[in-house]
Each structure stands twice: as structure tokens, then as C-alpha cells.
Backbone as a printed PyTorch tensor [residue, N CA C, xyz], in Angstrom:
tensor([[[-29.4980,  13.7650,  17.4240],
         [-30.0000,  14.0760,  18.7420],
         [-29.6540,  15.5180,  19.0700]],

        [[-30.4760,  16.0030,  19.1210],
         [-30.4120,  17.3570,  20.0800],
         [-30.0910,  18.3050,  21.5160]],

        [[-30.6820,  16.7520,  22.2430],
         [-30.1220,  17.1960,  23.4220],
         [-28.7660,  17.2810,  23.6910]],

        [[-28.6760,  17.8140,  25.3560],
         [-27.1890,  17.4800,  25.6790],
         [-26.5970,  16.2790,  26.6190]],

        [[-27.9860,  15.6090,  26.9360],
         [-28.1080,  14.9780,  27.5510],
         [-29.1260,  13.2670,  27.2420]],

        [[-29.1300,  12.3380,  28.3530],
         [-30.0810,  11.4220,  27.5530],
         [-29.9870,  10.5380,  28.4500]],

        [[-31.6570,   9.8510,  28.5150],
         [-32.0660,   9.5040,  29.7870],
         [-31.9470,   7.7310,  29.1690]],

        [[-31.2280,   7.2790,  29.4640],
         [-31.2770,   6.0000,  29.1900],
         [-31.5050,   4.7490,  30.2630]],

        [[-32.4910,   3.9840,  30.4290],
         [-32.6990,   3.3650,  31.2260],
         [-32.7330,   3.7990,  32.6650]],

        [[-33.2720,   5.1260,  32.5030],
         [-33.2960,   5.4020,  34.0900],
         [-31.8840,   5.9100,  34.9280]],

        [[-31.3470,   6.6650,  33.8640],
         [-29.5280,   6.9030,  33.9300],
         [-29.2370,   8.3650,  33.2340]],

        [[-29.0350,   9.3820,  33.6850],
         [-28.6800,  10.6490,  32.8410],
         [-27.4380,  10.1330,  32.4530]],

        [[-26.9940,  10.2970,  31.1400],
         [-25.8720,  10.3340,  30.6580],
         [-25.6200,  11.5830,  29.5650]],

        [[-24.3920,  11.9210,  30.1500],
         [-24.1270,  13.3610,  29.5290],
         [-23.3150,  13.0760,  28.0980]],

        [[-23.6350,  13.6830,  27.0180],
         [-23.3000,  13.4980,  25.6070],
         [-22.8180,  14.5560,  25.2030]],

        [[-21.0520,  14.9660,  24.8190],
         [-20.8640,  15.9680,  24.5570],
         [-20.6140,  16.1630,  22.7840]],

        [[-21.3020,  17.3020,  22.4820],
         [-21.5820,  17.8550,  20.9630],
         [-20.0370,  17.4080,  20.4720]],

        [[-20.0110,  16.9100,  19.3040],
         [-19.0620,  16.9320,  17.9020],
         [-18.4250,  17.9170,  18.0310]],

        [[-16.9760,  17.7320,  17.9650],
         [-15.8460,  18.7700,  17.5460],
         [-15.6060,  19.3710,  16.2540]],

        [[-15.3460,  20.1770,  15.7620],
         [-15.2580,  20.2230,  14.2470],
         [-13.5050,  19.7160,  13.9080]],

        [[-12.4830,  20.0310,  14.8800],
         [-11.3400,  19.7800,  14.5600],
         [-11.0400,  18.7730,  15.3580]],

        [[-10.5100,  17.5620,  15.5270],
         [-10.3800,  16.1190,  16.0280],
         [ -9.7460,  16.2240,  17.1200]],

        [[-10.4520,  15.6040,  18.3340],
         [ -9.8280,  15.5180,  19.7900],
         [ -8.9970,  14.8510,  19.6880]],

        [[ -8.0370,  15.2010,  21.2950],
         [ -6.9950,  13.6590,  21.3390],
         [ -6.1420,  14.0250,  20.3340]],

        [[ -5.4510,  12.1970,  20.5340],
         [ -4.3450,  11.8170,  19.3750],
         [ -4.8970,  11.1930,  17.9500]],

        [[ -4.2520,  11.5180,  17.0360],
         [ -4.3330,  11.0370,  15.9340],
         [ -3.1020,   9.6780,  15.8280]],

        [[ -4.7610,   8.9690,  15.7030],
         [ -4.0140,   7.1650,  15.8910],
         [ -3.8460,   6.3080,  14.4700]],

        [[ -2.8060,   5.9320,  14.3920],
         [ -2.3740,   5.2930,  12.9110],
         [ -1.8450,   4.1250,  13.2890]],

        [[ -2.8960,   3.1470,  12.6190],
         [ -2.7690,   1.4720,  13.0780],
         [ -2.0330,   0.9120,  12.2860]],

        [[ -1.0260,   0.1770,  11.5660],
         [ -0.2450,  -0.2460,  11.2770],
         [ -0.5370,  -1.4410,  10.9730]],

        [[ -1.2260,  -2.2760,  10.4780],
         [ -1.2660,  -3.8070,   9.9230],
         [ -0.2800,  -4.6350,  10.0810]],

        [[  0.2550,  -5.4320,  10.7050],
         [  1.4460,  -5.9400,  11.1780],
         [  1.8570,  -7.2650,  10.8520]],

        [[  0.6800,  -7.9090,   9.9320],
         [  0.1920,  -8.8580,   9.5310],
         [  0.3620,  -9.1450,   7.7740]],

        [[  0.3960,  -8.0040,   7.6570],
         [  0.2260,  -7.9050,   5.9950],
         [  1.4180,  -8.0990,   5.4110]],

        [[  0.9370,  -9.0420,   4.1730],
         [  1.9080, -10.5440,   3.8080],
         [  1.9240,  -9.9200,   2.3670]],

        [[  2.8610,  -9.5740,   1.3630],
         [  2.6590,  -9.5120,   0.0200],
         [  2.3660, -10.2970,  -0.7570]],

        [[  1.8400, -10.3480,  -1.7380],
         [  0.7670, -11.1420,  -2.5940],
         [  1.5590, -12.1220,  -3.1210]],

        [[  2.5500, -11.5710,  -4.2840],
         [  3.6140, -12.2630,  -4.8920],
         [  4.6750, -13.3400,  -4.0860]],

        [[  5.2330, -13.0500,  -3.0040],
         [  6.2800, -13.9290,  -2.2640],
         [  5.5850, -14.1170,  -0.9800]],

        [[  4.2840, -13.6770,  -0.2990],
         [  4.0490, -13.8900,   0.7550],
         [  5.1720, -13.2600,   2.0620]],

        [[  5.8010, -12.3720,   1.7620],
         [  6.3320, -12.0470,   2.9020],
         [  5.9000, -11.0610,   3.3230]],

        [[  6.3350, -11.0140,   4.7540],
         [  5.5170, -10.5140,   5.8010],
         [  6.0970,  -8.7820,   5.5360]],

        [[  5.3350,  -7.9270,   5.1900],
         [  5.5950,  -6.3380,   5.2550],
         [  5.1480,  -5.7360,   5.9630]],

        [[  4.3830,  -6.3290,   6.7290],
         [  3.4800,  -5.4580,   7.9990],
         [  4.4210,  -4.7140,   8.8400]],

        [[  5.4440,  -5.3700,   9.5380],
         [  6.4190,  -4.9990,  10.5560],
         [  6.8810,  -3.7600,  10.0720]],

        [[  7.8840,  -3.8000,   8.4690],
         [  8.4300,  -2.6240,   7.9440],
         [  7.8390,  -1.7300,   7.8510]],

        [[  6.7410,  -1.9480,   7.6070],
         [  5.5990,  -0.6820,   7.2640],
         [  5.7730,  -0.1220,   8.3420]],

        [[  5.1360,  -0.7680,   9.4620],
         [  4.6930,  -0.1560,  10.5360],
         [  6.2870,   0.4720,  11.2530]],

        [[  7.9420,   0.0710,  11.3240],
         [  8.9200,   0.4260,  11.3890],
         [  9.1040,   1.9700,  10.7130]],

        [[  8.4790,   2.0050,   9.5680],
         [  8.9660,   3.4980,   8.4630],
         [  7.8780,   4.3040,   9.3360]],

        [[  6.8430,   3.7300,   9.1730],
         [  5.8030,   5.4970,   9.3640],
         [  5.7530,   6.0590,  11.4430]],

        [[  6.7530,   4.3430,  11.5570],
         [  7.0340,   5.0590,  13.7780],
         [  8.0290,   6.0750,  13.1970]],

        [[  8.9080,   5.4420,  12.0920],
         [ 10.4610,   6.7800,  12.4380],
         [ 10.0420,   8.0070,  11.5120]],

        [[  9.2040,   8.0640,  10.8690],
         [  9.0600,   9.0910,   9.8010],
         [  7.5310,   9.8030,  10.6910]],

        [[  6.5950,   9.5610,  11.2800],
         [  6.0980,  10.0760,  12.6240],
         [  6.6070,  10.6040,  13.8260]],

        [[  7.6500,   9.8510,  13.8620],
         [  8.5020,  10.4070,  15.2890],
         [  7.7590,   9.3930,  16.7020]],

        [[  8.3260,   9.7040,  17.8930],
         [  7.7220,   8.9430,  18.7730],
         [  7.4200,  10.0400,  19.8630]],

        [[  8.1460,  11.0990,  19.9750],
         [  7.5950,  12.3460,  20.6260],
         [  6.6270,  13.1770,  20.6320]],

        [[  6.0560,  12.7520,  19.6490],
         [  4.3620,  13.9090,  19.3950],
         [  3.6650,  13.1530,  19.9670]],

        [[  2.8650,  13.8580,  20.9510],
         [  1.7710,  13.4610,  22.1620],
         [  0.2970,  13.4590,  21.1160]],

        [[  0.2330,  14.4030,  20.4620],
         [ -0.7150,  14.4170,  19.6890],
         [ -0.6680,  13.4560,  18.3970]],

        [[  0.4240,  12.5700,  18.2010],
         [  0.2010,  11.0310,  17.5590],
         [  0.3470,   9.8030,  18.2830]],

        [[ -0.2920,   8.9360,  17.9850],
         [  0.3640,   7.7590,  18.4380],
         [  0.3090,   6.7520,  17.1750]],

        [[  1.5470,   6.0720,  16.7340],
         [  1.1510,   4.9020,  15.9280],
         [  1.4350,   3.9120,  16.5020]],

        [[  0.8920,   2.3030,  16.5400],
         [  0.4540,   1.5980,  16.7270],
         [  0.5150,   0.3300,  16.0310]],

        [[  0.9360,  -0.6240,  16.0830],
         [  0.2780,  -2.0480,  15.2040],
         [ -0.8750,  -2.6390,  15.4590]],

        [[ -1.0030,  -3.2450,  14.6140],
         [ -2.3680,  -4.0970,  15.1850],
         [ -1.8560,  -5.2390,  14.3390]],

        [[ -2.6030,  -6.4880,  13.9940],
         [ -2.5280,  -7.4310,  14.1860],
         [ -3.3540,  -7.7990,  12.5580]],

        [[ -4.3530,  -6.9800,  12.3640],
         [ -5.1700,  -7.5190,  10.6200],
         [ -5.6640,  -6.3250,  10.6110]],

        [[ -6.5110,  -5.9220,   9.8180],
         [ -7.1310,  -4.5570,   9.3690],
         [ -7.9720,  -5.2340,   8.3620]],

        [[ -8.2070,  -6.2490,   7.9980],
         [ -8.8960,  -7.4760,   7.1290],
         [ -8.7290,  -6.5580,   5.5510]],

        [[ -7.7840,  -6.2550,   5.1150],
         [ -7.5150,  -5.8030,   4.1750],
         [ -6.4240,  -6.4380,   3.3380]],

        [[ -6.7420,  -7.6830,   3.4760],
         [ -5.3640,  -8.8090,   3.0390],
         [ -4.6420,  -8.8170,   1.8510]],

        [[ -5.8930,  -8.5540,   0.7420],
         [ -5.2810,  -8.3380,  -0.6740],
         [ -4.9770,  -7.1540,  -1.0070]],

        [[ -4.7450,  -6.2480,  -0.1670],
         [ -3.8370,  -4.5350,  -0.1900],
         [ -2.9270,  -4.4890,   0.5560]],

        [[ -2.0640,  -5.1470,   0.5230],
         [ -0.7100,  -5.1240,   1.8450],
         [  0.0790,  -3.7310,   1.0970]],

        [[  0.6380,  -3.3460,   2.1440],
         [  0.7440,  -3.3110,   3.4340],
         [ -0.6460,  -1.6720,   3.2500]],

        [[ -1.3570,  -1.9960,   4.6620],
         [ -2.4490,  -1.3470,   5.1420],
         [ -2.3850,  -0.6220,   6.2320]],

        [[ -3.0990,   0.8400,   6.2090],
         [ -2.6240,   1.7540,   7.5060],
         [ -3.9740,   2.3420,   7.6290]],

        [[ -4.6090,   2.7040,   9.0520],
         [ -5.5850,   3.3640,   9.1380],
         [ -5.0040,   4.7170,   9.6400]],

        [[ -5.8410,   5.7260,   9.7120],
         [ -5.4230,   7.0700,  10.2670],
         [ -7.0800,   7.3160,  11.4950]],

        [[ -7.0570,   7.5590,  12.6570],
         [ -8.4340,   8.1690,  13.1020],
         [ -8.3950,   8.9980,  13.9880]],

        [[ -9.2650,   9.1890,  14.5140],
         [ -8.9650,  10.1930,  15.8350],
         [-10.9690,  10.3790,  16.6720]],

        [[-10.6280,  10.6720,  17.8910],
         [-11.8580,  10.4530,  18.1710],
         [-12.5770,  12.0450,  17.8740]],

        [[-13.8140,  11.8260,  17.5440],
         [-14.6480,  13.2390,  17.0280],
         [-13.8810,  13.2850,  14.9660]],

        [[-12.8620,  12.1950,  14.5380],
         [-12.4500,  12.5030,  13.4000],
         [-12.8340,  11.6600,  12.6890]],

        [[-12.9530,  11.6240,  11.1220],
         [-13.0350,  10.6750,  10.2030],
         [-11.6920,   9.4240,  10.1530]],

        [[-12.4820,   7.8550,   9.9810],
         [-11.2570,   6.7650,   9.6870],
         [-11.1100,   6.7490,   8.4000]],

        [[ -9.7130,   7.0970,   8.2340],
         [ -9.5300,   6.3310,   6.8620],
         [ -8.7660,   4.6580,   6.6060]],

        [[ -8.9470,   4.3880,   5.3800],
         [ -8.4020,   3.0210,   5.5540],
         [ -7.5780,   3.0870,   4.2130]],

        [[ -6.2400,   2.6750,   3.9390],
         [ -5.4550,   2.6380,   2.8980],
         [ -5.0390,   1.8670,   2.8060]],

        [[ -4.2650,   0.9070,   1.7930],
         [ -4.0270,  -0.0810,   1.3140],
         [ -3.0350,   0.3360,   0.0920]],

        [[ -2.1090,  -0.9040,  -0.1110],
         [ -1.5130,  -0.9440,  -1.5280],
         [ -0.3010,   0.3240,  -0.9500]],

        [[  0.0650,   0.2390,   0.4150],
         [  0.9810,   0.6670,   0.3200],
         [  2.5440,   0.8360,   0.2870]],

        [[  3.6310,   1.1670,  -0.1670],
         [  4.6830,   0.5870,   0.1230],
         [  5.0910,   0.8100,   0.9440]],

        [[  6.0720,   0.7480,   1.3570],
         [  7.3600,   0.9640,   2.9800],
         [  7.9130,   2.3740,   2.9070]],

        [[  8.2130,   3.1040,   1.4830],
         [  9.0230,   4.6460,   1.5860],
         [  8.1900,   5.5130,   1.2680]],

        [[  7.7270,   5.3810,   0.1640],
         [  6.4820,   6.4750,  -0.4680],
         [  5.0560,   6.4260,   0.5400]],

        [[  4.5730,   5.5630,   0.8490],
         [  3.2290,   5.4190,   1.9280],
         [  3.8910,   6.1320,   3.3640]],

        [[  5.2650,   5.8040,   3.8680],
         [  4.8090,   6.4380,   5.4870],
         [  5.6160,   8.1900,   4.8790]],

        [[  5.7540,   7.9490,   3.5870],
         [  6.1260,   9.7210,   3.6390],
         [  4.8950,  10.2300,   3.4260]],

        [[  4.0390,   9.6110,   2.5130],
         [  2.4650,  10.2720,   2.4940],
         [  1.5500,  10.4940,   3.8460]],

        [[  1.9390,   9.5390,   4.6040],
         [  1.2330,   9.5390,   5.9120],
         [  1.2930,  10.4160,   6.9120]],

        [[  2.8560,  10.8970,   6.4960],
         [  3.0490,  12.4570,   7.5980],
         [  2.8310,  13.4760,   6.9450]],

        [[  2.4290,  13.5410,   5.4970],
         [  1.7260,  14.9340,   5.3220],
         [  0.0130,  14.8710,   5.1430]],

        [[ -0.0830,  13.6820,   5.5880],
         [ -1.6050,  13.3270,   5.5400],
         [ -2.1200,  13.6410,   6.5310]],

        [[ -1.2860,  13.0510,   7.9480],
         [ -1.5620,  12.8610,   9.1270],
         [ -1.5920,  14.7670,   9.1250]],

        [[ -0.2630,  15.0770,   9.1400],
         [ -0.3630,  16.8890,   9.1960],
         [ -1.6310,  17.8630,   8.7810]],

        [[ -2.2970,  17.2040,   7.5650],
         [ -3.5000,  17.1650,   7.1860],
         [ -4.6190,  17.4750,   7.9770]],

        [[ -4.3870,  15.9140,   8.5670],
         [ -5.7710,  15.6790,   9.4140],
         [ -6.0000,  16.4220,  10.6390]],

        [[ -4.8180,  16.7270,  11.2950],
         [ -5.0840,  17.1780,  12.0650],
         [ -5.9200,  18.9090,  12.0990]],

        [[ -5.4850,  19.1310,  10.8610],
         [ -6.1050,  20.8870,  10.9140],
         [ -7.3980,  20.4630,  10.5870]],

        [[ -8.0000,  19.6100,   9.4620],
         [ -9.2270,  19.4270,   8.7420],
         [-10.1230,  19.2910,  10.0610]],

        [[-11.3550,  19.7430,   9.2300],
         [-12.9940,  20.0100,  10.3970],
         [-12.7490,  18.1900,  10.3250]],

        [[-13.2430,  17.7830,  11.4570],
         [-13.2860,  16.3680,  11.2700],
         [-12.2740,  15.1500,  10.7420]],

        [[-11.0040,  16.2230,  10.4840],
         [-10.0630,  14.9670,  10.0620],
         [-10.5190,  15.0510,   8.5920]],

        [[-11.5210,  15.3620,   8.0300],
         [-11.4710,  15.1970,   6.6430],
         [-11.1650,  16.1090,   5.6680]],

        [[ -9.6900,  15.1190,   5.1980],
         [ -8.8380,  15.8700,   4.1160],
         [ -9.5830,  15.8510,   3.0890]],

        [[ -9.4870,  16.5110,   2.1220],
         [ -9.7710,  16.8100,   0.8520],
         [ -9.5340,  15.4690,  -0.0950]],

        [[ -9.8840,  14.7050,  -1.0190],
         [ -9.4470,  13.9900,  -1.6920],
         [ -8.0530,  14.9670,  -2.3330]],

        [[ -8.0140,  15.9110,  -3.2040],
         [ -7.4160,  16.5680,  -4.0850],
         [ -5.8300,  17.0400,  -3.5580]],

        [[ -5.9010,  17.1110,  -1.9250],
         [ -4.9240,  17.2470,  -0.8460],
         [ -3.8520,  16.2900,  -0.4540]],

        [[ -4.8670,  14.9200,  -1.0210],
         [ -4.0320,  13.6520,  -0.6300],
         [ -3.0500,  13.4430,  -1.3520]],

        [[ -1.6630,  12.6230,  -0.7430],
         [ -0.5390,  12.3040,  -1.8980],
         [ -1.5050,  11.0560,  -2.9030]],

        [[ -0.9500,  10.7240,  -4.0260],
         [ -1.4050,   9.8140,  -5.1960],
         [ -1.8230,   8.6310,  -4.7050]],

        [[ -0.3670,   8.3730,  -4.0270],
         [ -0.5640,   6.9700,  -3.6120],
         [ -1.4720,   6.8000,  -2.4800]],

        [[ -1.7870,   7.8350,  -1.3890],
         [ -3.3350,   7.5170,  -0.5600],
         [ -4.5470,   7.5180,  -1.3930]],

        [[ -4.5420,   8.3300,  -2.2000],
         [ -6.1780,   8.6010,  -3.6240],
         [ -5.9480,   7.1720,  -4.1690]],

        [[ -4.9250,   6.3500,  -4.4190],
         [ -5.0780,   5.3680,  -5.4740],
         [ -5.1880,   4.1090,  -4.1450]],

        [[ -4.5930,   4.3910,  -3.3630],
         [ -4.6810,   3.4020,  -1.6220],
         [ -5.8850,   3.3570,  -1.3460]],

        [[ -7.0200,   4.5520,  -1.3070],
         [ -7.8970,   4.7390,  -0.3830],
         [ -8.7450,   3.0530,  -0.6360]],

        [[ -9.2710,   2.7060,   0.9560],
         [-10.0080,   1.7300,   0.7390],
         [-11.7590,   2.1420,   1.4240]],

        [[-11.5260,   2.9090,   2.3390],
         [-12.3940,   3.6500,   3.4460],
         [-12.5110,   4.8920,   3.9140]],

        [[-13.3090,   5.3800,   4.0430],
         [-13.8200,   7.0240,   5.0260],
         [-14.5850,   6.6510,   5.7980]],

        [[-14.5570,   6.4880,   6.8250],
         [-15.4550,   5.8050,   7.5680],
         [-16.0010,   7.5080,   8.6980]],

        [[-17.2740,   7.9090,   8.7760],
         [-17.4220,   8.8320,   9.6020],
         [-17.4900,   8.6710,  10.5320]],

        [[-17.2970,  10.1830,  11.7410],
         [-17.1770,  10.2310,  13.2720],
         [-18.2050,   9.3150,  13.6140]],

        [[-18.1610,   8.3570,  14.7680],
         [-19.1900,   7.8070,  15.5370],
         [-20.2770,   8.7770,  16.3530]],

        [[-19.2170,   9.7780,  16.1900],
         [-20.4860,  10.6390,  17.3030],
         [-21.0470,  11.8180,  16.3930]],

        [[-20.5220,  11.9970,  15.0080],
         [-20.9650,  12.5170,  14.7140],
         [-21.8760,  12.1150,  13.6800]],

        [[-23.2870,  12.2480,  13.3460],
         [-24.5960,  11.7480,  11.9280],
         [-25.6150,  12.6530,  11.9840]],

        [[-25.3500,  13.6740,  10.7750],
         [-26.1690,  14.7080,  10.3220],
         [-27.1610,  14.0570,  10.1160]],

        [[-28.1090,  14.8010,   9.5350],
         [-29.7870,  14.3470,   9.2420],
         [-29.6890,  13.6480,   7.9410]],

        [[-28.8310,  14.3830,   6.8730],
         [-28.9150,  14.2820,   5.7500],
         [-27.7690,  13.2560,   5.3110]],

        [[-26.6990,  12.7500,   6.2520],
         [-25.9060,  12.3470,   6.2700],
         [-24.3430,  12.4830,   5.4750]],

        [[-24.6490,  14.1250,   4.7550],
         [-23.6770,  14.4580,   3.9340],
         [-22.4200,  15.2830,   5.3190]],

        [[-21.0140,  14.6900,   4.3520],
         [-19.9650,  15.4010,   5.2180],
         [-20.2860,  17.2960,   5.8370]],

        [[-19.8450,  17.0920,   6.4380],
         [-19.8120,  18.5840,   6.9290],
         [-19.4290,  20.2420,   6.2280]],

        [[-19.4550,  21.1840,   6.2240],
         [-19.0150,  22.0970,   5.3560],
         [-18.2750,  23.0590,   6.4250]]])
């Protein structure tokens, strides 16, 4: 869409253009749910415990979060990263020390990248071998539908 604007049902509604660098907070959901394969125990909590203290709780410009499933059951423990105007990612297969240390130089990442989108080649191992999803901006869909440059 082109405009800046858009007449929907008899309603101006104002539509503001795509950011190239991600508004807001960069939100990291935490799976809280996620059960390991082998013993069934619950790793969601720890997960989501390492990457609050290895995030910090003072940066306004993060927030992490639990949630409850991420329907990613057979990749425990699972973390999303997003931001609004940014790309979601979805990871999996991660552990409790090595995953929330990847996550704060990921997250550090995302925040500079046009759109949140890091580089594959940028990522620690274990997010490239984690990755489950890239999910693009909602507000943002080129013509051609290729990422941005």
C-alpha cells in the first residue's frame, strides 16, 4: 500500500510507514512449558530464569516474558525474539547456559539490524542450528516479498 492513509468502511485510518530499525521493546517470550524429551521435565521455567538474569530487568528497551507454549514441543526449551516494525524469530533446542548467553548477543543484534534482521552468519551456532522461524514485520510486505536491503 502506498498510501498514508486508508478509508476503511467509511473510517480514515492513519497507517504509519515501516521502520527500518525496530520500534519499542524487544520482546523475548520464554516457553514456560517446555518439558524435555528424555525425562519429561519441565525446563521452561529455567530457561526463562537464565535469559531474565543474563538480560537484566532494567533495560526499558527489553522486556522478557513467559508464555505458556510456543507449540514448539519437540525443541525444548524454546525462545522467540520480536519487536514491533521487527522480524520474529523462533528458536528451539535450546539449553539453559549457552542459549540465554546467545540471546544477549542476539538480542544486541537485533536491535541495531534494519528490521531486527540479523544476519544468519552473525548468529551464535546454537541459534543457526535452533532456528525454527523468521517470521516477517506484519506491517511490513514488499511487492516482491524479498527481505529488505
Amino acid at each position: 500500500m502506498d498510501h498514508d492513509s486508508a478509508d476503511i468502511s467509511g473510517e480514515q485510518i492513519s497507517v504509519e510507514p515501516p521502520r527500518p530499525v525496530p520500534a519499542g521493546p524487544v520482546v523475548v517470550s520464554v516457553c514456560i512449558s517446555c518439558k524435555a524429551a528424555e525425562t519429561g521435565t519441565i525446563v521452561g521455567p529455567d530457561m526463562f530464569d537464565a535469559v531474565k538474569a543474563a538480560l537484566g530487568d532494567g533495560d526499558a528497551a527489553v522486556m522478557v516474558r513467559p508464555v505458556q507454549c510456543l507449540s514448539v514441543c519437540k525443541r525444548p526449551a524454546t525462545v522467540a525474539v520480536t519487536s514491533p516494525d521487527g522480524y520474529t524469530f523462533l528458536f528451539g533446542d535450546l539449553q539453559t547456559d549457552s542459549g540465554s548467553a546467545a540471546l544477549v548477543s542476539f538480542v544486541e543484534s537485533y536491535q541495531k539490524a534494519d528490521y531486527g534482521l540479523v544476519p544468519w552468519r552473525e548468529r551464535a551456532e546454537v541459534l543457526r542450528k535452533g532456528m525454527v522461524a523468521r517470521v516477517p514485520p506484519m506491517r511490513w510486505s514488499p511487492e516482491d516479498g524479498r527481505a529488505p536491503k
